[in-house]
N, C-alpha and C positions, 0 to 999 in steps of 0.2 A: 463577556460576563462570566463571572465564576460562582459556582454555586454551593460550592464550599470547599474546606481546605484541602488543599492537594495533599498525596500520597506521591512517593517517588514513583510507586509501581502502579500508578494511576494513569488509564489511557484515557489521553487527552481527547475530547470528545467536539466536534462541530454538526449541530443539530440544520439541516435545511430544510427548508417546511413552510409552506406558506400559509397553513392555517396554526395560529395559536392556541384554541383551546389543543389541537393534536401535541403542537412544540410544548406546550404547558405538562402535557400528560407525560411523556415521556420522560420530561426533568426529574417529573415525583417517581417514575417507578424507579429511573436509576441514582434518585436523591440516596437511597438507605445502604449503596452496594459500594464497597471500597475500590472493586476494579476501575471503577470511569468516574469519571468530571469532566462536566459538560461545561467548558471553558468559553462559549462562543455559539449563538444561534443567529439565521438568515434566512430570508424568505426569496431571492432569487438567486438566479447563475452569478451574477456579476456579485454579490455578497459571498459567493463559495470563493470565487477566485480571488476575491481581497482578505478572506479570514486566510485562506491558504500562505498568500503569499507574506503575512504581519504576524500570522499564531504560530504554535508549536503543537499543529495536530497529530492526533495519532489515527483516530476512525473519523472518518463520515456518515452519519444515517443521512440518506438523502431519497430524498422525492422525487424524482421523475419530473412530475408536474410541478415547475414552480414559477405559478402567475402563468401569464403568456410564456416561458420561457420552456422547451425542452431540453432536461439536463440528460438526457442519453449521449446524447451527441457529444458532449463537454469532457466524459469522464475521460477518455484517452488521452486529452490533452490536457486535463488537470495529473492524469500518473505519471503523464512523461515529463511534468513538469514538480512531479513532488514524490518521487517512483516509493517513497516509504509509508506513503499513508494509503489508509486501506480503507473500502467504500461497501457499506452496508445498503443495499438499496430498502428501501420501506416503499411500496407500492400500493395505490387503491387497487391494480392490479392484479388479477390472477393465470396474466393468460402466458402460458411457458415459453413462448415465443419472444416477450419483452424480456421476459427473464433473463434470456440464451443470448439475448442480444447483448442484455448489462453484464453479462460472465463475459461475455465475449469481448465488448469494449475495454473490461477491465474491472469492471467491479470484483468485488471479494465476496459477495455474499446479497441474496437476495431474499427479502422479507415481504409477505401481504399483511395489506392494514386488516385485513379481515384475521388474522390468525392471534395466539393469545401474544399476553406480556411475555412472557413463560418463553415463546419461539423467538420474540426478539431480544430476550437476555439470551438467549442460547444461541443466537446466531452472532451475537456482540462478541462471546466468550468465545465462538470459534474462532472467530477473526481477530482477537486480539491475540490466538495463540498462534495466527499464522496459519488457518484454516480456512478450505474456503465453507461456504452453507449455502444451500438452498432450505427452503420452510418444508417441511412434511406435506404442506398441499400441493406442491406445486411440484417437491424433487421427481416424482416416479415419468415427467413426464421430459424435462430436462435434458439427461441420459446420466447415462450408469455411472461415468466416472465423476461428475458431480456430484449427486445426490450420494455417493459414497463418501462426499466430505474428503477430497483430496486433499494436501495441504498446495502451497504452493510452489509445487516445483515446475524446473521450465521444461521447455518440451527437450531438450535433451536427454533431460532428467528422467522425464516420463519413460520417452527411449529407452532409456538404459531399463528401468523398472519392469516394463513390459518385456524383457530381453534376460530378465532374470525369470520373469515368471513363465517363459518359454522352456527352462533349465539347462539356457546357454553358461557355458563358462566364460571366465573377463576375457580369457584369450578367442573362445569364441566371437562374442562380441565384439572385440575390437576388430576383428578378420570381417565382420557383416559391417560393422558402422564405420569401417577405414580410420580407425581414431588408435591411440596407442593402450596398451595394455595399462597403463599409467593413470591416463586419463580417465580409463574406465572406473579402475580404481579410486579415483579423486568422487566422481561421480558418486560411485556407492556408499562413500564415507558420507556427501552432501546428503543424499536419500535418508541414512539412516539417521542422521543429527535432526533433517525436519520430520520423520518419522516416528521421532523420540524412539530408535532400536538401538540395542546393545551389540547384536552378533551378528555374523552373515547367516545363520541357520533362520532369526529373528526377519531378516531380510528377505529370504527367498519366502515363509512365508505369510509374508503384508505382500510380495509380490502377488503371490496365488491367489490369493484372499482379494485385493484389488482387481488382478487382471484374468479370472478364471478360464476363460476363453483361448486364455495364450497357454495355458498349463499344457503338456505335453499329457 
């Protein structure tokens, strides 16, 4: 279903949810916002994985609980099977353990029904920019590189980042991670483009600033 006219720069939205006045609510807050259009709503597993495999999704808000169904289990095998679309969880949940578990599987980004509109437009908006979120109630408990709102880089990536916030040089680093002076390089152009930086001064430091721990 589409809920009004698409935008090209409109994230294509799949609402799952097995309560409707919930599915209903949601529609209106993000009726008025030109980032999303909610192309397609579902109330089980088996509806996620036939919208995925027939629409042109961009996010998932998804429920956990849906019907009898637990979609924890699911998420790893709907990413590896659609690796570009990205999954907001909305959870009656607050307990940070479920949370850690959806980061872990693969989710992008983790919401409670308990928190405002306000947090799940802001978690929507991280994750369409390629961010990950957790909700203000829940990040402190999470851990640190989450609730800082990493984007998503892969643990190489991480690697390298944490290896800059050490104030290793590339050639240092390449001599610790066995990898070439090249590669590292390739690496810290990837960091700075999802990092939206300019320079390697801008670079070292979002590394500081991310990894304080590793700062020399």
């Amino acid at each position: 279903m589409e809920s009004k006219d698409q935008s090209p720069e409109a994230s294509r939205l799949l609402i799952a949810e097995d309560h409707v006045l919930v599915r209903d609510t949601i529609n209106l807050w993000l009726s008025g916002r030109d980032e999303f259009i909610v192309i397609d709503t579902t109330e089980s597993v088996t509806g996620v994985t036939q919208s995925l495999a027939t629409q042109d999704i961009d996010i998932v808000i998804l429920d956990l609980a849906l019907g009898d169904d637990d979609a924890l289990h699911e998420i790893q095998a709907w990413k590896t099977a659609h690796p570009d679309v990205r999954f907001l969880i909305l959870s009656a949940s607050r307990n940070y353990l479920i949370a850690k578990r959806a980061l872990e599987n693969g989710a992008n980004a983790f919401v409670s029904k308990s928190d405002s509109s306000e947090e799940l437009i802001r978690g929507l908006l991280s994750v369409r920019s390629g961010l990950s979120y957790v909700s203000h109630s829940i990040s402190p408990y999470v851990g640190r590189e989450k609730s800082a709102r990493l984007p998503n880089l892969t643990r190489r990536e991480e690697e390298i980042l944490r290896e800059v916030a050490s104030g290793r040089t590339n050639r240092g680093i390449a001599s610790r991670l066995g990898i070439s002076g090249k590669t590292v390089e390739r690496h810290r152009e990837n960091i700075k483009r999802k990092l939206q930086l300019t320079s390697s001064s801008e670079l070292i430091r979002e590394a500081v600033r991310l990894f304080p721990s590793e700062s020399p």
